[in-house]
N, C-alpha and C positions, 0 to 999 in steps of 0.2 A: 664634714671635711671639705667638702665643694667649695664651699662658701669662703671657710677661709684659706684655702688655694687659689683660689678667684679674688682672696681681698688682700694678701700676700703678691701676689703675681700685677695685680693694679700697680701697688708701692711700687717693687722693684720697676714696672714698666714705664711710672711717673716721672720716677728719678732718673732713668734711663735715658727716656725721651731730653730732659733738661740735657743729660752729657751730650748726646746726639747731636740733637741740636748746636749747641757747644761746635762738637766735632767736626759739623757741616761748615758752622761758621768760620774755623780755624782751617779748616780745607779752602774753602772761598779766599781768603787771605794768602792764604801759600800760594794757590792759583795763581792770584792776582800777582803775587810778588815774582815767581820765579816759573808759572807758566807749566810748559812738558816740556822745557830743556833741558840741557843737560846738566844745568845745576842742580833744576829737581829730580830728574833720575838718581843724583849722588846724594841728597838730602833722603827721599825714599828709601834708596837701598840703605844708608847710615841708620835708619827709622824701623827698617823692616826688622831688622834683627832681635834689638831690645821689642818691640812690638813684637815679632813670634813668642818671646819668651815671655811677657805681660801676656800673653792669652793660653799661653801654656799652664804659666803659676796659678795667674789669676783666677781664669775661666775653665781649665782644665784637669791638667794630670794631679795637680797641690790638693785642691778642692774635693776633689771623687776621691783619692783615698785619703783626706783629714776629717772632714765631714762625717761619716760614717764610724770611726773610731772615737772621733768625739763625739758624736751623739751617743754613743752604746757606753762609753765614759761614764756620761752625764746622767742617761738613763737607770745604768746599777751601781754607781757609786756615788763619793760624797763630792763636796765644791772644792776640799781639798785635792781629791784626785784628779778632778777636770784643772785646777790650778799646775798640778804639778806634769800632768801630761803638756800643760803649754810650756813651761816652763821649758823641759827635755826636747820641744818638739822647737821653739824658736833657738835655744843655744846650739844643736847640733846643725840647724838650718842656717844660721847668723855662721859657722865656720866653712861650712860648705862653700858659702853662696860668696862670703868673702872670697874664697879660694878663687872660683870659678871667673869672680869679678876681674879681679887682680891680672887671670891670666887672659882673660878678654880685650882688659886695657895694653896691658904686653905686647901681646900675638894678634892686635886687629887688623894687621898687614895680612897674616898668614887667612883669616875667616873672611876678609878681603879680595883674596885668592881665591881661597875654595867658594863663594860664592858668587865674586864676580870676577868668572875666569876668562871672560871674553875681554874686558877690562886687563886683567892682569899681562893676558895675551901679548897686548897691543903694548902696555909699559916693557915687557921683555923686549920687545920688538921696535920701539919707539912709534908705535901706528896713532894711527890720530885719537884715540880714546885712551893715552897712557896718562892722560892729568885726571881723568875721571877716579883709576886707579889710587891715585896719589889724594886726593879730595876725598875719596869715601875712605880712606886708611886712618884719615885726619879726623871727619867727622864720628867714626865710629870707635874713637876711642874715648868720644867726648859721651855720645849717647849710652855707651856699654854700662856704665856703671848706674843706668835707672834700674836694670837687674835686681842689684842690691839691693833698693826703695823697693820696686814692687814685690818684691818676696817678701817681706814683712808688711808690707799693704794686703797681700793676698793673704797673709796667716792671719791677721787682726779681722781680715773681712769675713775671713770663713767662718771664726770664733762667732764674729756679731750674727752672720747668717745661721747657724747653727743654735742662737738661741732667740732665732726668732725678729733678730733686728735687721733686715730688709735693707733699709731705704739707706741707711747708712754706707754701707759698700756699694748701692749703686751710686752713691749722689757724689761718690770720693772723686771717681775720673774726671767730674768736672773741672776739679782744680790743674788739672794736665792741661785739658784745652785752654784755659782762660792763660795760665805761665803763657805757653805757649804763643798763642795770640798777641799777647803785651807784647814779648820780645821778637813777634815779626814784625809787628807795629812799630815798633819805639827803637830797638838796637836793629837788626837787621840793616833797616835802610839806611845808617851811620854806617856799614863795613863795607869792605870792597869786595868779599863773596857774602852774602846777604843769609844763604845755606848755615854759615857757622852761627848767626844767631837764634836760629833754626833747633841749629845742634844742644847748644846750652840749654835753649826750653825745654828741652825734653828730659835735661837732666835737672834743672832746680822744679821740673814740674814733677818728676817723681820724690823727689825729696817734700814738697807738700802736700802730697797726695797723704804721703803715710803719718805726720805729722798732724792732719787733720784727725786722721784716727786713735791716737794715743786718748784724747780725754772719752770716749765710748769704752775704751776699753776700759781705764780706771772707774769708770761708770759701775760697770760690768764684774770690776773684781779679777779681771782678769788680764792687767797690764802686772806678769810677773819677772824675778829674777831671770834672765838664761841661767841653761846648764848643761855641757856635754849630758847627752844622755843615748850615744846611739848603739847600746844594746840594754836598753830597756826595752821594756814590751811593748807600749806601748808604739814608741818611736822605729821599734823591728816592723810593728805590722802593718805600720804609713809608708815605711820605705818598701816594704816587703810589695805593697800594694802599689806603690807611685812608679816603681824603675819602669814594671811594664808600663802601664798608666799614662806615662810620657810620649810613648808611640802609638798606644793606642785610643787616645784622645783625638791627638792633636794629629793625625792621618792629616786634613785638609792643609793646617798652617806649612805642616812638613814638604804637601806638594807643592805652595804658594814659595816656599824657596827654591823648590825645585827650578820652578819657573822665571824665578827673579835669576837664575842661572843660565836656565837658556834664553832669557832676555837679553842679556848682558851682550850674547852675540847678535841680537838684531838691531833694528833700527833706532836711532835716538830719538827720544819720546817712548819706547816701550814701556820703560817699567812705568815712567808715570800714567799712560797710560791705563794700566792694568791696576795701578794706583787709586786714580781717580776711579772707575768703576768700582772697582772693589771697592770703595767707600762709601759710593749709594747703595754696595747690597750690603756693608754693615750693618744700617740702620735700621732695615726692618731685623734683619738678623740679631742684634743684641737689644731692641726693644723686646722684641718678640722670643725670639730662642733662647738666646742666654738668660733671658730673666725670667723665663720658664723654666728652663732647665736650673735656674740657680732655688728657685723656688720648691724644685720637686724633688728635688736630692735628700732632704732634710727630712722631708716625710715619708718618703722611700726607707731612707735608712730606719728609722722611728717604726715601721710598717712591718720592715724586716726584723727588727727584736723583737714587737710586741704584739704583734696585728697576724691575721693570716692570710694565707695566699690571696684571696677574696680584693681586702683592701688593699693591699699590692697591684695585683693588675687596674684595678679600677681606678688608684692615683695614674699609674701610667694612659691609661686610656685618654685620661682627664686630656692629662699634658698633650699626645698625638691629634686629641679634636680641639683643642686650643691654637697649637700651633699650626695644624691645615687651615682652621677657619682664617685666622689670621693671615698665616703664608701665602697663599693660596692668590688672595687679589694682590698682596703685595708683588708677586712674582708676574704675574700678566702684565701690571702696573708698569715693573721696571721691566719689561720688556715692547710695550707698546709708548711707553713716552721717555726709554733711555734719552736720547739726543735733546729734547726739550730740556729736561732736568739736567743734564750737564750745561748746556746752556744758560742756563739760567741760574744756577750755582756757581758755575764756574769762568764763564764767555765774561770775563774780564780783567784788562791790562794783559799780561804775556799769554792769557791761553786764548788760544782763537776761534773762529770757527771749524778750521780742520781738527785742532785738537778735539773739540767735541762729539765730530762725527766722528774721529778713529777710537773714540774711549768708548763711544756709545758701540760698539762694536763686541767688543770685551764685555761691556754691562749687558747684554742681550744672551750671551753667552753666559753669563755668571747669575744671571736671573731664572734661569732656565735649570737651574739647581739649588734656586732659594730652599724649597720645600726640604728639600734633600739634606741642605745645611739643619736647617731645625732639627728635623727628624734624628738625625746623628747627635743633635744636644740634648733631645729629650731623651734616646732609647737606651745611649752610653747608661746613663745612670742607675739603669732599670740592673744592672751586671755590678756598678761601683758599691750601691747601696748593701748588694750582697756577698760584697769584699770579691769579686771575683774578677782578678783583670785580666787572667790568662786569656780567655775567650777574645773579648775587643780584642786583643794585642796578635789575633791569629788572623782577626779579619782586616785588622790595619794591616797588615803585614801584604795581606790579599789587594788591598785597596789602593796602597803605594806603587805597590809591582805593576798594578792596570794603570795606573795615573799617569808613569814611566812610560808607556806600552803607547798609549793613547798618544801623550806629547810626540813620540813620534811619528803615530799616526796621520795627528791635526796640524800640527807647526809646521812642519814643512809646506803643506799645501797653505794654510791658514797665518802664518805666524803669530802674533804675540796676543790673534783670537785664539788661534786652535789651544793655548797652552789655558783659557780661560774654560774652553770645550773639555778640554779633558779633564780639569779640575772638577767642574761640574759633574761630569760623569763617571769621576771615583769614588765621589759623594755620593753620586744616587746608589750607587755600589755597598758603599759602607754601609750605606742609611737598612739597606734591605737585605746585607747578612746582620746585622745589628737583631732587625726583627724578626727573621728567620731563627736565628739562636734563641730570639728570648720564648718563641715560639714553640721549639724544639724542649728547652728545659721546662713549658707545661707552668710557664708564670705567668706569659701575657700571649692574649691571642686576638685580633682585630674580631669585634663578634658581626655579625649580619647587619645589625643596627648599624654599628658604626659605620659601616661601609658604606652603607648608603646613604646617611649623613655625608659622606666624605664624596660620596659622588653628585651629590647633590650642591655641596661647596664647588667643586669643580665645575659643574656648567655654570652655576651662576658665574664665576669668578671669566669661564671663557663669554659669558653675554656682556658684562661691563668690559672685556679688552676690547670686544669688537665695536662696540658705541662708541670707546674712548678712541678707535682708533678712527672710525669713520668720522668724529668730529674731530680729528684735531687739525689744527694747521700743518702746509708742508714746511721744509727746512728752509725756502725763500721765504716764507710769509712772518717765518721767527726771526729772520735775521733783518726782518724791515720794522720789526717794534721795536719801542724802545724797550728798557729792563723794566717799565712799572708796567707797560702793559703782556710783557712777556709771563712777569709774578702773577698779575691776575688772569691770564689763559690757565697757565698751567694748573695755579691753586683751582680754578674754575673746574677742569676737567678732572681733578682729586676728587673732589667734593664730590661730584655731577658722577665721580665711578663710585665711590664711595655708597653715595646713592642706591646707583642701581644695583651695586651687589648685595645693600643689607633688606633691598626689596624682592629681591630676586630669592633671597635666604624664606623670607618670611611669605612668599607665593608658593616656595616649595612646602613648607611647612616647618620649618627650624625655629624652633623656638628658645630663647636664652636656659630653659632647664636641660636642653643638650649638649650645655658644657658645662654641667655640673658633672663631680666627679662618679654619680651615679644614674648620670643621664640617659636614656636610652631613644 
């Protein structure tokens, strides 16, 4: 089972890395184009919405309860019944989702409002942020409708990842970035706000995202009719399982609007700010977490009908010492060379050097929760696998209320860091009633081995931040290179950390059979 969780988990992280990558690049361009002003604050926030609900379908609440019903499906019945449960499960999703589209595109004045009320404020008022108001109402009703697309990208993906086809749902997003990219390149800089071409990328890139996926499916046997089917059994115990599932996944995405609301009253450049950060701690987070977590779901579930408690914790373990070894120097990484890395990703045409120092701010902040992130993508599933969402959905409940608590704590003294401060620390929050529950219900329990494995990852990971920090240059010595020798410092001091943590690993004594799923 190790082996092929480990050879599973490469795929998706392969395909990943290409999107990321991708992602960076399409980030780099936006930078370039429209900087942390307040066009890209209104491009962001028009982005963030359809983007919370793409990581909701995609990577969250859809996934944890379809996955598990389709495996148990698949397991004790025929390929007619897996056909027909898709069938029931995409026609009652295709009416919903239209509905919900429909009233997105309508009402995106009114979601406009509700989430950038600082904004809205100022157009009641006529204060100098009421065009910001009026431009994100415009752009998000042009974005709103990638909804549509990725909810049948996330039902086609689950299908593929559920039997086993990986690389396919991760390698889809590329197609988002690349739309994307062309039309900041090519239409963009033809319009007189550059944002609207911005806007449409996000809608014909969802449109090929899912379109990529149709021939896998027919592959597969399983691009079927729709059909109302929402009191069937099948479609009662995905919704039965997904309403909670919706809050208690996506706890983090839910705070990240919170914040894009109390951004809304601070300074221009906040949200890009919190933008940009948040998009260097994507990258290790959906290399690394979401493609574990996407990977352990299926065997989880598989585990839970057919295997016994035994194999069940021991997949979960896999996943927690996968994602520390990993998380672990990622998260010191982005906190000892935040400001280099936005620099050198970003320090070009409208973003500057202030924008990099105040994002790197935020990214220090939101790296200092990497770990926490993961942990919440592997542990959720350890509860979805075994159809139970009430649990997560008591702790998300828990985790928001602190989130809420915090933001007022941090943002007043902190601003548009402290709202990054508390996000991270409703994470670490979640991550540790997550594991306390799965604790409590006598399924998974960190054993002695592990821990010390995980502490062991821990000082290495603090001996590469502190070499990577003693050598690297200050913020004058970056801003006197040019970009190629800035790429090769930085790539330099990756590598040269990179280094010394898989040596640091291997003087403690870790060896690669400790991330096997029965490693000790």
């Amino acid at each position: 089972m190790g082996k092929s969780l480990l050879r599973s988990g490469a795929i998706v992280s392969a395909m990943t890395l290409v999107s990321r990558v991708l992602g960076l690049v399409r980030d780099v361009v936006i930078a370039n184009l429209l900087g942390a002003k307040a066009e890209a604050d209104v491009f962001f926030f028009a982005n963030k919405i359809p983007n919370f609900l793409r990581r909701l379908f995609a990577e969250g609440a859809f996934a944890q309860a379809f996955v598990p019903v389709f495996t148990e499906t698949k397991e004790k019945g025929e390929l007619s019944d897996v056909q027909a449960l898709v069938a029931k499960v995409s026609g009652t999703l295709g009416v919903l989702v239209t509905i919900v589209t429909l009233c997105g595109v309508i009402g995106a004045p009114v979601v406009t409002a509700i989430f950038g009320t600082g904004w809205f404020l100022d157009w009641v008022n006529d204060g100098p942020n009421a065009g910001k108001f009026e431009r994100a109402s415009l752009l998000l009703q042009i974005t709103f409708p990638y909804l549509w697309f990725i909810t049948f990208t996330a039902l086609s993906g689950a299908v593929l990842n559920s039997l086993g086809k990986f690389a396919v749902a991760a390698f889809t997003p590329v197609f988002l970035n690349v739309v994307i990219i062309s039309f900041a390149l090519w239409v963009s800089p033809s319009l007189e706000q550059p944002e609207m071409g911005l806007a449409w990328g996000v809608f014909f890139g969802g449109m090929v995202q899912f379109a990529f996926q149709i021939p896998f499916l027919i592959r597969a046997k399983m691009l079927v009719r729709p059909s109302w089917g929402w009191n069937t059994p099948g479609v009662v115990k995905i919704r039965t399982l997904m309403i909670p599932a919706l809050f208690g996944v996506s706890v983090s995405q839910i705070n990240l609007l919170f914040d894009t609301l109390i951004a809304s009253f601070l300074m221009t450049g906040s949200i890009s700010w919190l933008y940009y950060s948040d998009r260097l701690l994507e990258f290790p987070l959906g290399l690394f977490g979401i493609a574990i977590a996407t990977v352990i779901l299926p065997h989880l579930s598989s585990r839970h009908v057919s295997a016994g408690k035994e194999a069940f914790a021991a997949t979960v373990d896999w996943g927690v010492r996968t994602v520390c070894c990993l998380g672990f120097p990622a998260a010191f990484g982005l906190i000892v060379l935040a400001q280099p890395m936005l620099m050198v990703l970003f320090m070009h045409g409208a973003f500057d050097v202030n924008d990099s120092r105040m994002a790197s701010y935020s990214l220090i902040a939101y790296g200092s929760g990497l770990v926490s992130f993961m942990l919440v993508k592997v542990l959720a599933p350890g509860y979805y696998a075994r159809q139970d969402t009430k649990t997560p959905v008591r702790y998300g409940i828990i985790a928001m209320a602190s989130n809420m608590l915090f933001n007022l704590i941090f943002a007043i003294p902190f601003g548009y860091v402290g709202l990054a401060i508390a996000t991270s620390l409703s994470a670490t929050l979640n991550a540790g009633l997550l594991y306390r529950g799965l604790k409590q219900l006598d399924v998974f329990q960190l054993q002695p081995a592990t821990l010390i494995i995980l502490s062991k990852m821990i000082l290495s990971a603090v001996l590469m931040a502190v070499l990577i920090n003693w050598m690297k240059p200050v913020e004058a010595e970056w801003i006197a290179m040019d970009f190629g020798a800035r790429v090769m410092t930085l790539a330099g001091l990756i590598v040269g950390g990179g280094v010394v943590y898989l040596l640091a690993l291997l003087l403690l004594g870790i060896r690669p059979r400790h991330l096997a799923a029965h490693g000790s």
